[in-house]
Each structure stands twice: as C-alpha cells, then as structure tokens.
VEXDREN-2710 file (C-alpha; in Angstrom, 1 decimal):
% VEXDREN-2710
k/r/px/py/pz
1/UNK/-10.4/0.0/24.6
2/UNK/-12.7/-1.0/27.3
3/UNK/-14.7/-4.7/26.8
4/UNK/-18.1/-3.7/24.5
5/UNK/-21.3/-5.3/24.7
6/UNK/-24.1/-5.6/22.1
7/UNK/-26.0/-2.3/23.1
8/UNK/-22.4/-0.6/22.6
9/UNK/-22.4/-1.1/18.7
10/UNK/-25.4/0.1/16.0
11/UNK/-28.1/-2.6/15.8
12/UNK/-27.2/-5.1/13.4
13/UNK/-29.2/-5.1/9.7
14/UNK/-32.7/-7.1/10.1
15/UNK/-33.0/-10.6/9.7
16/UNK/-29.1/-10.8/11.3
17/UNK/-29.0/-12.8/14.2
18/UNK/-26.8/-14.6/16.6
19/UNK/-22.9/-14.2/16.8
20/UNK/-22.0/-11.4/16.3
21/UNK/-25.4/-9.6/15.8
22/UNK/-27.2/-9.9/18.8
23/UNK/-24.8/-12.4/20.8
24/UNK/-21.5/-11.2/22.1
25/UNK/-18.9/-12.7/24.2
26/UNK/-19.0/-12.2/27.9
27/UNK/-16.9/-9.1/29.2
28/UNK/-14.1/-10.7/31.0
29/UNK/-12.4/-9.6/34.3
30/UNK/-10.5/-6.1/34.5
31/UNK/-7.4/-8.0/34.9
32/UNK/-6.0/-12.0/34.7
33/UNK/-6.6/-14.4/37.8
34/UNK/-3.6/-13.4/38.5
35/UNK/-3.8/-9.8/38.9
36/UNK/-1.6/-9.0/35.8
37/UNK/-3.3/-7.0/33.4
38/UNK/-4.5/-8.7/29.9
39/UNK/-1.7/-8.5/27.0
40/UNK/-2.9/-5.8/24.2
41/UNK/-4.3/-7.7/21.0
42/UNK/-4.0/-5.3/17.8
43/UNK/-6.0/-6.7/15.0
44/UNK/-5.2/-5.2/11.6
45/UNK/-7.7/-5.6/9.1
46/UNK/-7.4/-4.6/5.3
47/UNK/-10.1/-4.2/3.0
48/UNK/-11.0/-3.2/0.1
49/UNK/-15.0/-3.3/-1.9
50/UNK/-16.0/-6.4/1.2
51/UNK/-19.5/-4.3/2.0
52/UNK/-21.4/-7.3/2.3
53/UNK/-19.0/-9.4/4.7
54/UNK/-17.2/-6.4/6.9
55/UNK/-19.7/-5.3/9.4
56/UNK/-19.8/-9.4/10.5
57/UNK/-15.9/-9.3/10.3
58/UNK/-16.0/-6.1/12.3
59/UNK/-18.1/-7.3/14.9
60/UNK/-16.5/-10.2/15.6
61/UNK/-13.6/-8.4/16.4
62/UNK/-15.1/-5.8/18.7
63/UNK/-17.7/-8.3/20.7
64/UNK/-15.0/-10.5/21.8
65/UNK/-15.4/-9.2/25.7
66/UNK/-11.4/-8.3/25.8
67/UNK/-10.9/-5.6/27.8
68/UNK/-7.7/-4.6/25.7
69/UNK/-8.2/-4.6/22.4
70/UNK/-6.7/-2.2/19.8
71/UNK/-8.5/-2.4/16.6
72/UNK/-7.3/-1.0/12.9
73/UNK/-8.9/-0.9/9.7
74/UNK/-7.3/-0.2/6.3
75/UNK/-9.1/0.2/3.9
76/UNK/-7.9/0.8/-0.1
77/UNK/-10.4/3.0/-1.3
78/UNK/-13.6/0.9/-1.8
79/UNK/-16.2/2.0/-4.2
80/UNK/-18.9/0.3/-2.5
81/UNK/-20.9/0.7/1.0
82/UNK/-17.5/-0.8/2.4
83/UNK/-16.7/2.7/4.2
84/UNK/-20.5/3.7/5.1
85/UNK/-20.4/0.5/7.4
86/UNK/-16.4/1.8/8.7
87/UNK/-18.1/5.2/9.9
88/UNK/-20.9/3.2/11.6
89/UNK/-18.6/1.9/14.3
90/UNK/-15.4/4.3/14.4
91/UNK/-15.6/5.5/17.4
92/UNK/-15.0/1.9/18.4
93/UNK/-11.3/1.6/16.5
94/UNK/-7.9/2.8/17.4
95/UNK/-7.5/4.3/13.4
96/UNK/-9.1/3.6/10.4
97/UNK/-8.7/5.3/6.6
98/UNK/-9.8/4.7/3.3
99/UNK/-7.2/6.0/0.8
100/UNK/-5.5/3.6/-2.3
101/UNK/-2.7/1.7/-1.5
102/UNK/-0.3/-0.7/-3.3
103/UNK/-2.4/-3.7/-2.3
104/UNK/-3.0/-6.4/0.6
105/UNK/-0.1/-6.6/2.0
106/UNK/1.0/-2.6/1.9
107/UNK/-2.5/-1.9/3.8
108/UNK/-1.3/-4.9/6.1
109/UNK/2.2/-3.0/7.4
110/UNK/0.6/0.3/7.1
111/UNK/-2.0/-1.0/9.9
112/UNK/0.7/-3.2/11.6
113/UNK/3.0/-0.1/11.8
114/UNK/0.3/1.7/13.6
115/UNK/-0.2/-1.5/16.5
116/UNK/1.7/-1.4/19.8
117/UNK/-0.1/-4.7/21.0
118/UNK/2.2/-7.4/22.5
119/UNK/0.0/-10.6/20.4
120/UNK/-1.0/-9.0/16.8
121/UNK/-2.7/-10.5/14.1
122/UNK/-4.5/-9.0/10.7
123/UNK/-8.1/-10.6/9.7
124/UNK/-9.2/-10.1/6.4
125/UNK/-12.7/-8.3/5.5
126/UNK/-14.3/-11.6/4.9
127/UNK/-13.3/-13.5/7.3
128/UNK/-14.8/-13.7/11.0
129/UNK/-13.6/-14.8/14.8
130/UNK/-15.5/-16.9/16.9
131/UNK/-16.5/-15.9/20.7
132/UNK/-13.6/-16.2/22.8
133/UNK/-10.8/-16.4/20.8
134/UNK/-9.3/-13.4/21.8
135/UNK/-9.7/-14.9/25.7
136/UNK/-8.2/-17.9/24.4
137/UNK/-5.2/-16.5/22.7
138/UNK/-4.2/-14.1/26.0
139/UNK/-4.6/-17.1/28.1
140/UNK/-2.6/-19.3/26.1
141/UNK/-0.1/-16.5/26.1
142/UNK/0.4/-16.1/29.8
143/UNK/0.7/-20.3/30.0
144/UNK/3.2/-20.7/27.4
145/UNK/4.9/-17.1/27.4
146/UNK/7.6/-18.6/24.5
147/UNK/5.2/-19.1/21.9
148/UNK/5.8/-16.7/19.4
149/UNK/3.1/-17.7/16.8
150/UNK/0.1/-18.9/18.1
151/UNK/-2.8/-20.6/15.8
152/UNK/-6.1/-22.8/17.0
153/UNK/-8.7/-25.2/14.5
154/UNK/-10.1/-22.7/11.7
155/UNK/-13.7/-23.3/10.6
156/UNK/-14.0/-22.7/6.7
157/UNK/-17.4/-21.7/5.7
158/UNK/-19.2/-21.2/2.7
159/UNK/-20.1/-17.7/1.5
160/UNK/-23.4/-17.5/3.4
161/UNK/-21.5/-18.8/6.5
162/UNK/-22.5/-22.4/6.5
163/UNK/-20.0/-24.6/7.8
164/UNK/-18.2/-27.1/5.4
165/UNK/-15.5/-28.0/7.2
166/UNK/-12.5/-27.2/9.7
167/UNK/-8.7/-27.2/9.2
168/UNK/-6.6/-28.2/12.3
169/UNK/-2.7/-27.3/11.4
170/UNK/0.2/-29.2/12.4
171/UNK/3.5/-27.5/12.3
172/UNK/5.6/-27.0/15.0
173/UNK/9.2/-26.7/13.1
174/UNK/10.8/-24.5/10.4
175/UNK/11.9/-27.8/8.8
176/UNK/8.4/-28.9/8.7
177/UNK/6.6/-25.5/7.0
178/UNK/9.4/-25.5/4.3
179/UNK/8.1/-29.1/3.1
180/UNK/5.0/-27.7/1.0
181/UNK/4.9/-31.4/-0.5
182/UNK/4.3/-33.2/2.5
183/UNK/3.4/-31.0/5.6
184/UNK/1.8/-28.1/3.9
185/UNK/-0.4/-29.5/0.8
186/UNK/-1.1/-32.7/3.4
187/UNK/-3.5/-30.3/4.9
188/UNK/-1.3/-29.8/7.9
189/UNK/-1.2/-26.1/7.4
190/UNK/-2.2/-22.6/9.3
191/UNK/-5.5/-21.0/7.9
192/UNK/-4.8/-17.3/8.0
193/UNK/-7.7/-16.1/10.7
194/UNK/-6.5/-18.7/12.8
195/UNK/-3.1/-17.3/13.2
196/UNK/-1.4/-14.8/15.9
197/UNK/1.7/-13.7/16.8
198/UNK/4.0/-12.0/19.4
199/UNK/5.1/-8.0/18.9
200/UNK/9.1/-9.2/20.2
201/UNK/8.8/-12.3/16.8
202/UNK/7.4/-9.4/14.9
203/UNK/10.4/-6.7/15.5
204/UNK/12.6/-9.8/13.9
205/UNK/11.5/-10.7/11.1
206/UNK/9.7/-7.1/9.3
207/UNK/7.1/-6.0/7.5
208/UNK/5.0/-8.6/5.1
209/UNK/6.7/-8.9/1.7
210/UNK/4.6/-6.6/-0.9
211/UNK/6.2/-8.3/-3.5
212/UNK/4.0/-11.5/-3.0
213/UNK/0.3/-11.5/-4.1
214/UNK/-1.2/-14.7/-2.4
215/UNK/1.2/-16.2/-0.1
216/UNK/2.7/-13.5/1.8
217/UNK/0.6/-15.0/4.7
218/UNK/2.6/-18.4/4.5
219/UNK/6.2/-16.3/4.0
220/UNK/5.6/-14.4/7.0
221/UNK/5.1/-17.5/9.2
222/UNK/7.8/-18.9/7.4
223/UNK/10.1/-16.7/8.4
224/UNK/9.1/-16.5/12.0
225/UNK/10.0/-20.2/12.4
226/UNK/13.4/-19.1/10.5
227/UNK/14.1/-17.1/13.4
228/UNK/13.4/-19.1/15.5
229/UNK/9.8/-18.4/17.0
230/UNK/8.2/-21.2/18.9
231/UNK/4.5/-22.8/18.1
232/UNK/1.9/-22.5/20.3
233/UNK/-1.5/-24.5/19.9
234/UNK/-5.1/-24.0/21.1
235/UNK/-7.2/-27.5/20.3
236/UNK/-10.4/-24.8/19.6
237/UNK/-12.0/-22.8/16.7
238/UNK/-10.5/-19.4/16.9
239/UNK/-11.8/-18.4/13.8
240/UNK/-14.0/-18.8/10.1
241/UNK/-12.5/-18.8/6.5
242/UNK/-14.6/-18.0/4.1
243/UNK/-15.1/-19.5/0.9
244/UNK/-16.7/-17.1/-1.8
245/UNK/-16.0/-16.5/-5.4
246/UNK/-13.8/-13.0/-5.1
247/UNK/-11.4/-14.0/-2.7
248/UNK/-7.6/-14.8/-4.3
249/UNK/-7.5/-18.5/-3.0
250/UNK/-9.3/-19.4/-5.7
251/UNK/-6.4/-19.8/-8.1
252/UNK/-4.7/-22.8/-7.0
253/UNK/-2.1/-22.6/-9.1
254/UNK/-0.6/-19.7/-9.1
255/UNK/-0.5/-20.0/-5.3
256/UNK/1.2/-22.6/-5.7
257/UNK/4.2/-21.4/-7.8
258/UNK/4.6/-18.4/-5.9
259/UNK/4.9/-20.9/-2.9
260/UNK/7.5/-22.6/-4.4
261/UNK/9.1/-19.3/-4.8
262/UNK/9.4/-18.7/-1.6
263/UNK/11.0/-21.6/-0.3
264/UNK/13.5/-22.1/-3.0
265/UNK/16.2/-20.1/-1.4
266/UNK/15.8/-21.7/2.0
267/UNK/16.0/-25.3/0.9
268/UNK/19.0/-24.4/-1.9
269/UNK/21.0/-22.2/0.4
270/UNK/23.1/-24.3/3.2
271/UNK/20.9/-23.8/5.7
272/UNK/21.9/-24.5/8.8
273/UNK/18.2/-25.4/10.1
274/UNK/18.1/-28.5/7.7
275/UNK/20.0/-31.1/7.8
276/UNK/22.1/-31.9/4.7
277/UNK/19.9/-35.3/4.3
278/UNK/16.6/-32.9/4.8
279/UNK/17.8/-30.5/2.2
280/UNK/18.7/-32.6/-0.2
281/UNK/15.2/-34.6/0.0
282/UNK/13.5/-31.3/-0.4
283/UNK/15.3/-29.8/-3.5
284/UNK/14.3/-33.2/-5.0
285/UNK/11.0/-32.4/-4.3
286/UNK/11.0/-29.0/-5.7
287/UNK/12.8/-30.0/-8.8
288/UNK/10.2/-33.0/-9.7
289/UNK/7.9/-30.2/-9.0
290/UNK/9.6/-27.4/-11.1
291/UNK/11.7/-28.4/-13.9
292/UNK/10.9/-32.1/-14.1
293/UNK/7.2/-30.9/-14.6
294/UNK/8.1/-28.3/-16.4
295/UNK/10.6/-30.3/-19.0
296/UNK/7.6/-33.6/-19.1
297/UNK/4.8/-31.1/-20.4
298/UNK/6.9/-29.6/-22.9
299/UNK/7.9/-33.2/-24.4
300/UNK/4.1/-34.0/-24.5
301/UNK/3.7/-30.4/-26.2
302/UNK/6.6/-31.2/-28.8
303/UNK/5.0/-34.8/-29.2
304/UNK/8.1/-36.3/-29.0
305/UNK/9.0/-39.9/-29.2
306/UNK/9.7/-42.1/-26.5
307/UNK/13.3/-42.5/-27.0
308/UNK/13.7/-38.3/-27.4
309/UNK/11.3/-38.3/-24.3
310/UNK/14.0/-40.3/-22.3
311/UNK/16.9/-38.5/-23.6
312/UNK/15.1/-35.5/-21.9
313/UNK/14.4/-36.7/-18.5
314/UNK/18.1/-38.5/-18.2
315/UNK/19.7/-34.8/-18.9
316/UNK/17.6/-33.5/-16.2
317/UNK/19.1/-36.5/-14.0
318/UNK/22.6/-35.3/-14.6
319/UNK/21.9/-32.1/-13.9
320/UNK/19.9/-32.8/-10.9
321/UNK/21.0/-35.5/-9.3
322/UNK/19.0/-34.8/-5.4
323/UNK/15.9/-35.5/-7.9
324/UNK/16.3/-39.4/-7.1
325/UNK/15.5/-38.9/-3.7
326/UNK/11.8/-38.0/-4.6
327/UNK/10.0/-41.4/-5.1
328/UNK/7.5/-40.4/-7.9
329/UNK/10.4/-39.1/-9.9
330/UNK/12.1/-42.4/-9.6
331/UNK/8.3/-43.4/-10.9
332/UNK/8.7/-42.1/-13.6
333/UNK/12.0/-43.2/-14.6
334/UNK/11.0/-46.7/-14.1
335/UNK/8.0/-46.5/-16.4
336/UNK/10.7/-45.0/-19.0
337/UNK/12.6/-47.5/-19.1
338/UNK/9.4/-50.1/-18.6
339/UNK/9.0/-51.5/-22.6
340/UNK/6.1/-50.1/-24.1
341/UNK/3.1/-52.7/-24.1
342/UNK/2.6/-54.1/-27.1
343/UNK/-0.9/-53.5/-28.9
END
C-alpha cells in the first residue's frame, strides 16, 4: 500500500485534532538511501466492542508515511459502532472481518496467518503509534539486520490520552526475560505496542498460545529469545499504552500467576540457556513465590501456632531446598526462628 496522507482518509470526528486527526507523518522516499526498497510491515490488529478508541488506533497505523505497509483488522464480532468506523477506511487495509472468534489471541494468528511482511507486529484496538515509528523500526532493521525483536520507549497514557508516564525495557537475554522477579516486575519489561518482530523469528517459534488469556504477549517474546532471536533497541517512543478501565491489565494478579505458569517449565527443565547456578536461583524464586506463599497464607488462615507455623515452612525446606537461595525466604526463616518479643 502506497504512503497515505491526511486528505486520503475520512475527516476525523469534530473537536479531534492533531496526531493522527489532522497531522500525519511525512510520506517517505519510494525506496531506502540506499536504493533497496523498504521491508513490508504487517500490523495485525484485534478488536472487539473498542468504538471509542479504534478509529485513533487505526489512524495511527495508516498515517505513518510508510510506503509499504500491509494493514489487518480482526475483529470478533462487536456489538457496537466498532465495525461502522472498520468500513469507513477499508479500502485502506489489506483484509479485515468481523465474525466471533475464540478470543485475543485466535483473532491474533488468524490476522498473523494472513501477513507476508518481513517485520510484523499486532496493536491492540486501544492502543496508538506515534509518527515515525514505522520509519524508525525499517531503519533500525536495515542497521542491525540480526535483530529479530525489535521494541523502542512506550508512552502509557491515561484513557483520554494524557500522558502519565513512559516505560523504557531492558532485556536483551532469554536468561534475563525468564527472571519475572528481578528483570520483568523491576519495570525492565517490553510494553506490547512497543514491540516488533522479524517474519524468519516468527516461522520458529508459531502461532501465539490461545491457551493464555493475559500474557500470551510476554510468552511469545519469551520464546523468541528461547530460540534464539536477538534484541534490537530504538532509544524513542514508538508507541502509547493505554490505561482505561476495560482493558485485561487491570487484574494484577491473575497476570501474574499465569506468568508464573509460563516460565515454570523453562527454569525447572535443564535448560541448557541457564546456567545450573541461574536455574537454581530462579526456582527459588518461583517457589518463595508459589508454594512458600501459598503454604504461609494457609497457616495464617488455619491460625496456627508459631511452633505448627515452623513445622510448616521447615517441610517446605526439605522438600525445596533451591528455596535458600532467595534472600527474603531466608527472611523469613530467620524471623521464625527470632524469639517472639515479649509483651
């Protein structure tokens, strides 16, 4: 699809103005500087009731000024205006349906199945690009050909578009994005809209998981540094989460768990990416997490004594012995063993 400029699309709704109602990003040149022609970006987006957020997130995709851009919309059936706003610019996309589907992440490889761009990425119907990001990512590309998954600084927003912050991620190794406790909940993760990837890292590791409700995001990356796929930073805002009531981020911990579920059988199988030291320290981390958790809140719940209490967490220690390695766990057993003050 040809670079599109603001008198391309519909006007935008009055009272909109500014990226991406009545700015767009400058066209670029027909080819690179250096004659080769632009890498095809295929942006995937699912949706599903987003009426009053998806004409911004679709704009933003389509005023970027790439000049080869392939641009798919799945939508699961909304019940709103969701699919009114669709038709408004669908001579603009490469496909586009609104039909029921098994969920986020089935919409996700149903769209992803469709792209034949070498750098993909899916943006969700609330979520936004900023101007240049798709300029950024192909040049980026072309300077570090290797980099199989390639992610900027993310802007988070409030619902009305406000900025409230920016997440910058720092993970450059599998052994890294496995360690939810200090890498990934340290705020040194990817933010979803920030992230792309290559169509050769793609054809390794599959489809996203439709098993996983919140996280499939995180697994997918996961799994791409499993394989072996390289990092590749941009130190700019490529994109905006936003925060608003209905999205699924919003339960903390749930995500959570089912993050734990994923990484359990990389850091308990003998994988040859960790070292056995690395391992070890990390199924410490997700026992404390787990079944040390799990076991303390159910001795609190029982309102067991102190001595029953101990009896508890010294079985765990037999049975788990890589627990010691995590420092609040040895924390804990000090201040069980610690003499209760006296009153």
């Amino acid at each position: 699809m040809p670079s599109l400029t603001i008198t391309d699309l519909p006007p935008p709704p009055p009272g909109k103005s500014c990226w991406p109602w009545t700015v767009a990003t400058p066209p670029l040149p027909d080819t690179q500087p250096d004659g080769s022609p632009w890498p095809r970006i295929s942006i995937v987006t699912p949706s599903y009731n987003q009426g009053q957020f998806i004409e911004e997130t679709i704009r933003s995709v389509l005023l970027q000024g790439y000049p080869n851009l392939e641009y798919i919309i799945m939508d699961g059936g909304s019940t709103d205006n969701t699919v009114e706003i669709i038709r408004k610019y669908e001579r603009h996309l490469a496909h586009w349906v609104s039909e029921k589907d098994r969920g986020q992440s089935h919409a996700i490889n149903k769209g992803m199945a469709r792209a034949t761009g070498q750098i993909q990425a899916y943006l969700n119907s609330d979520d936004t690009y900023l101007q240049g990001a798709f300029a950024r990512v192909a040049d980026h590309a072309a300077k570090q050909p290797e980099a199989d998954l390639i992610h900027g600084r993310c802007r988070i927003s409030d619902e009305t578009g406000r900025k409230v912050g920016e997440r910058v991620g720092s993970i450059a190794t599998f052994d890294e994005i496995v360690d939810l406790w200090d890498v990934w909940w340290k705020q040194r993760n990817f933010v979803q809209p920030e992230v792309f990837w290559t169509s050769r890292v793609a054809s390794k590791v599959g489809p996203f998981r439709e098993d996983l409700y919140w996280v499939m995001d995180f697994d997918y990356w996961l799994r791409i540094l499993h394989a072996g796929g390289q990092v590749g930073c941009i130190d700019a805002e490529l994109a905006v989460f936003r925060q608003q009531p209905a999205q699924k981020s919003t339960q903390p911990e749930r995500t959570a768990a089912e993050l734990r579920d994923v990484v359990r059988p990389y850091i308990f199988a003998n994988n040859t990416l960790l070292g056995r030291s690395r391992r070890v320290r990390l199924q410490g981390k997700w026992l404390f997490d787990t079944v040390f958790r799990e076991q303390a809140q159910r001795s609190v719940e029982l309102h067991e004594s102190r001595l029953r209490r101990w009896g508890r967490l010294a079985k765990i220690m037999l049975q788990h012995p890589q627990l010691v390695t995590f420092p609040p766990f040895r924390q804990r057993v000090w201040s069980a063993l610690m003499p209760a003050p006296q009153k």
